[in-house]
N, C-alpha and C positions, 0 to 999 in steps of 0.2 A: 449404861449397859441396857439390851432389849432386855424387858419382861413382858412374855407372851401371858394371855390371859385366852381364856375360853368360856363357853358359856351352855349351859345345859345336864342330862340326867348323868346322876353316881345311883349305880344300882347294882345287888347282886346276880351272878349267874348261877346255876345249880342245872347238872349235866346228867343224863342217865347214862350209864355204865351200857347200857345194849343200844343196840341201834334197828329202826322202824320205824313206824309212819306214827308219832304223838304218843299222845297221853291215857291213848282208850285202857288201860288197865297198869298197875302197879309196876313201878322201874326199880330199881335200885340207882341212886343218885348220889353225886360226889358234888361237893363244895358246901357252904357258899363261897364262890370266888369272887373277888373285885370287879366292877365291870361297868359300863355305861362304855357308849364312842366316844366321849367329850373326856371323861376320864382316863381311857385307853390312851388315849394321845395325849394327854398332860404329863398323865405320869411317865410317858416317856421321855418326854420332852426333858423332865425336872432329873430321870436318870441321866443325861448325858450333860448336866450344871449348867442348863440355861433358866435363869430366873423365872419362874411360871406360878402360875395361880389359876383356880376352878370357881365359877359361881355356880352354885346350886343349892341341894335342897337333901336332908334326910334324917329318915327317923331318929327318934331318940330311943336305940335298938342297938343289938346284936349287929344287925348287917351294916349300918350305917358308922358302926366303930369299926367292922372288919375296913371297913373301904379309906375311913377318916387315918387307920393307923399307917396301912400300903402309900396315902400318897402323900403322909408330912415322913415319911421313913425315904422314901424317892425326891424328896425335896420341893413338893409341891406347897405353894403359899394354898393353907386352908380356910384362911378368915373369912373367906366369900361363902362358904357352904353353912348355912343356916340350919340348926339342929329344931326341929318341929317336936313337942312333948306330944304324945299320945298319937303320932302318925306314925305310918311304917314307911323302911325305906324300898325302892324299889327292885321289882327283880324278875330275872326273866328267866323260865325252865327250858331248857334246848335239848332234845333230843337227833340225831342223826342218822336219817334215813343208809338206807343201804348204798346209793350212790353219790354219797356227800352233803348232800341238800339237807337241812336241817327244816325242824318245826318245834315254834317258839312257843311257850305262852306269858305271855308278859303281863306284869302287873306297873304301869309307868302314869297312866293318863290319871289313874283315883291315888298313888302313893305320895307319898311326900314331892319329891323330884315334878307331878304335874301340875303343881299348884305353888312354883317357881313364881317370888316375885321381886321386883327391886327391896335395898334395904340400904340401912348406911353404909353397911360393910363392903356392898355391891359396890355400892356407888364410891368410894371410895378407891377400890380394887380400879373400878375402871382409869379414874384420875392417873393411876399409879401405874398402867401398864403400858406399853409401846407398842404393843402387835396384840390384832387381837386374830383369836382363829375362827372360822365360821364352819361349821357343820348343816349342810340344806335340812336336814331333817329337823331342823330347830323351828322350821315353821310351818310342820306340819300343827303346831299347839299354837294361836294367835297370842298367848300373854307373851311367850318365851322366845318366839317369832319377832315380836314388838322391842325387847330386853336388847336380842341382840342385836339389831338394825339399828337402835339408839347406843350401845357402846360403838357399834361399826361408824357408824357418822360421827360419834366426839372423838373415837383416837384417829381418824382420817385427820380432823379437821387440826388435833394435837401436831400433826405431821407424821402420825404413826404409820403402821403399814398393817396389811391387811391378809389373811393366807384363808383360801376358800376350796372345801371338801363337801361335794353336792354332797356324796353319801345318804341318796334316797332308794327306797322303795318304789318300783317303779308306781304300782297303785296311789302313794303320794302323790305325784305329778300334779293330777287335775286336780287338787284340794283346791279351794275356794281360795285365789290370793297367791298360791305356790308359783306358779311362774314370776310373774311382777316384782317376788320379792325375791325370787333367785337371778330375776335380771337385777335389779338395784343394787344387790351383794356385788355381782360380777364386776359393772362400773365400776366400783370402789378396791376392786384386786388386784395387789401385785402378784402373787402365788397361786395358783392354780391347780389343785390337785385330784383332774377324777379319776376315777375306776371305768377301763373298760367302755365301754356305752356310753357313759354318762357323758364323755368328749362331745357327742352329739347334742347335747340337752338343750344350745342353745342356737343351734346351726340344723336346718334339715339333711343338707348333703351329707352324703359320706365317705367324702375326700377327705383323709384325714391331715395331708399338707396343706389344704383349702383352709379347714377348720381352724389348725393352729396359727397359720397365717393371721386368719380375719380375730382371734383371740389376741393376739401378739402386736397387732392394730389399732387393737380397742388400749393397747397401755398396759397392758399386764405384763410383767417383767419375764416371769418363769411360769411355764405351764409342762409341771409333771404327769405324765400317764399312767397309773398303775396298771400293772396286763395282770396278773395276779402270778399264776405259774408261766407265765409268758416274762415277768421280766418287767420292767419298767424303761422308759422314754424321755427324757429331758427334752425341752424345747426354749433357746431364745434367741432373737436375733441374729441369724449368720451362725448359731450352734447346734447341734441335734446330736446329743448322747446318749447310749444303747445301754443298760444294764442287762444281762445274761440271768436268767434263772440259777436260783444255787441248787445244786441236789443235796434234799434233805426228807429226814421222813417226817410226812404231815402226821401230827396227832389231833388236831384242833384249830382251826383253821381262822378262828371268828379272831376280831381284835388286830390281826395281820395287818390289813389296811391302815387301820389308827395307828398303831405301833410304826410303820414305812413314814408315814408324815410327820409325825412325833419325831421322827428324826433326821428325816429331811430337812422340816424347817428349823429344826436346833442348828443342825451344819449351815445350814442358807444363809441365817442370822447373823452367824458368825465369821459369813466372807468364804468360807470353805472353796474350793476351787469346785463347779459343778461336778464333773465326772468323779471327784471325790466324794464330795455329796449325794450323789447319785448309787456310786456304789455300796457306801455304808447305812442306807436307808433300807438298799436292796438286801445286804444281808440280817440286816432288824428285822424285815416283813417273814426273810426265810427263817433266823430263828424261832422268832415269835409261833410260826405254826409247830413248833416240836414240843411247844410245852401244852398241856390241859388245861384251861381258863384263858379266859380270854385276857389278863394282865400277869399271866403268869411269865409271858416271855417278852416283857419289855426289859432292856439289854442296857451294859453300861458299854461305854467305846473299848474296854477291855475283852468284856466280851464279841465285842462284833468284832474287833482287830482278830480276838482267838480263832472264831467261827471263820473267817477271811485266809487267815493261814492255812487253818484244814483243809477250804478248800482245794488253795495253790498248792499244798503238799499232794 
């Protein structure tokens, strides 16, 4: 059986209750909630009973139990996550401007989570898993950058497979090394999954049948699009499947993306027929924004079959 592993920050969110431009004076704030990207998508992955596991990093704290209880209760293998005594664990305060945009302020590079490094348990995890997931923003940090490009080339070489989520800031791009190492990711992928824009990242044109073509070329089996309120895209060989937006009301939007892939590649793993796959990822990403926190709305197939009904009704 596949056991997807992933690699990178578990940290808390905490939200202010009003919405405007940051932190220049007193909020009233809700959580801590569970949260990192690498986490978002595991823990969903581990709600729909596909074997999975997290390498990371967090304090021996309050936030880092809140996070360690949500992903062995969702079925996440925890052994990988290294408890640091006297660090804290990560977390990021998000406030939401009037026209959706949010503004962060993160505590990730000095907490526990930025000073990620191999261990037995790591290394061990890696031996043990069949797919690992890559997230681009892993190498905005060169140790964590380094971490995952070495489990990405031993489970290749295992025969494993491979699912890649640029999932960057565009200001990332030109970090010192960020291309190179998002091209080296790319070669090694069978799954494909950006956001929007990011389809572009490694093609200037913007043809977007060009694009998947010359993607689809290079050896990659499946390359999904996320449009975010547009819908999602499948893409392979001689296939092109449309997911439709669901209408739902946004509370929370963050985590949406992680949550869609988290259960995409659960289905993909498992042979799923694509447009079925396609569609119950679609409806993960739309519940996921109805709930507050960013893991608050990673779904079981129960739930995404209910949400699916309502729609049809």
């Amino acid at each position: 059986m596949n056991k997807v592993l992933t690699i990178g920050e578990v940290l808390v969110e905490i939200v202010a209750t009003t919405r405007g431009n940051g932190f220049l004076a007193a909020q009233p704030l809700v959580g801590p909630f569970p949260s990192g990207a690498p986490a978002i998508f595991i823990d969903q992955v581990g709600k729909l009973g596909t074997p999975c596991a997290i390498i990371s990093r967090v304090g021996d704290d309050d936030f880092g139990r809140v996070n360690l209880k949500r992903l062995r209760a969702d079925g996440v293998d925890v052994s990988g996550i290294e408890i640091a005594a006297g660090e804290s664990t990560g977390s990021a305060f998000v406030r939401y401007r009037e026209d959706g945009s949010r503004a962060f302020v993160y505590n990730i590079r000095h907490a526990a989570c930025g000073k990620l490094r191999p261990t037995a348990a790591s290394e061990a995890l890696i031996e043990s898993c069949t797919h690992l997931h890559v997230m681009g923003s892993a190498f905005s940090a060169p140790e964590l950058g380094g971490m995952v490009m070495d489990a990405a080339r031993r489970i290749k070489a295992q025969g494993g497979t491979i699912s890649f989520d640029p999932n960057l800031r565009p200001e990332l791009l030109d970090a010192p090394g960020m291309r190179a190492a998002l091209a080296a990711v790319l070669a090694m992928t069978d799954l494909f999954m950006p956001s929007g824009e990011e389809l572009f990242l490694f093609d200037a044109g913007r043809d977007e049948p060009a694009v998947i073509a010359a993607l689809l070329d290079r050896g990659i089996r499946t390359v999904v699009v996320k449009r975010g309120a547009g819908g999602a895209s499948l893409f392979q060989r001689g296939l092109r499947v449309d997911a439709k937006p669901l209408a739902v009301e946004e509370v929370d939007p963050t985590g949406a993306g992680d949550t869609f892939g988290g259960a995409f590649l659960s289905l993909w793993l498992a042979g799923s027929d694509p447009a079925e796959a396609l569609r119950l990822a679609n409806a993960a990403g739309a519940r996921a924004v109805t709930r507050l926190g960013p893991m608050e709305g990673t779904s079981t197939r129960a739930e995404l079959d209910a949400l699916l009904s309502e729609q049809k009704g």
